[in-house]
Structures are given as C-alpha cells and as structure tokens.
C-alpha positions, 0 to 999 in steps of 0.5 A: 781242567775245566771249570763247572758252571751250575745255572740254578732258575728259581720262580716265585709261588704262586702265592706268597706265605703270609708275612712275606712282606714284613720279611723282605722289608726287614731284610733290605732295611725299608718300610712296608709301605715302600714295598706297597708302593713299588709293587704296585708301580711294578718297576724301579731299582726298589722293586727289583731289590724287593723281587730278588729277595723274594725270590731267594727266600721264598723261590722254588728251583724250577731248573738246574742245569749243568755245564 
C-alpha cells in the first residue's frame, strides 16, 4: 500500500486584518510590543514563531499538490 502525501503552501495576504497582532500575541503568550520589535528586526526564533502563526490563521492556500 502506499502512502498519500498532501504538501499544502499557503502565503500570507497582502495585508493583515486589523487586530492580527493582539491575535498572534495572544496565541504564543507575548507582549504586542515583542511582535513590534521582531517584525521589525525581521530575523530571530520569535519572528519565525510569530510568521508561522500568522500564517496558520490568516494564510491563504496558495497550492496543494498531491503525491
């Protein structure tokens, strides 16, 4: 038998709804202003942390491809 792999990308909108910050900072357990801060530095464990939960909650499946 073999196995099914579905290999789902999503992308983040082009624009975030309004109070996605608060959201996500909920979500991880941080401060509003750490997301500030990371997502300006653009780099870090936290904004990799903050990018993936974004993405699962507000990310639009861009393409889904079965194996």
């Amino acid at each position: 038998m073999t196995k099914t792999v579905i290999v789902k990308k999503t992308t983040l909108p082009e624009f975030l709804p309004h109070g996605w910050k608060k959201e996500v900072a909920k979500t991880l357990g941080i401060h509003i202003n750490t997301i500030t801060n990371a997502m300006n530095s653009g780099k870090g464990a936290t904004y990799e942390r903050i990018k993936k939960v974004a993405i699962e909650k507000y990310g639009k499946p861009e393409k889904i491809t079965i194996i």
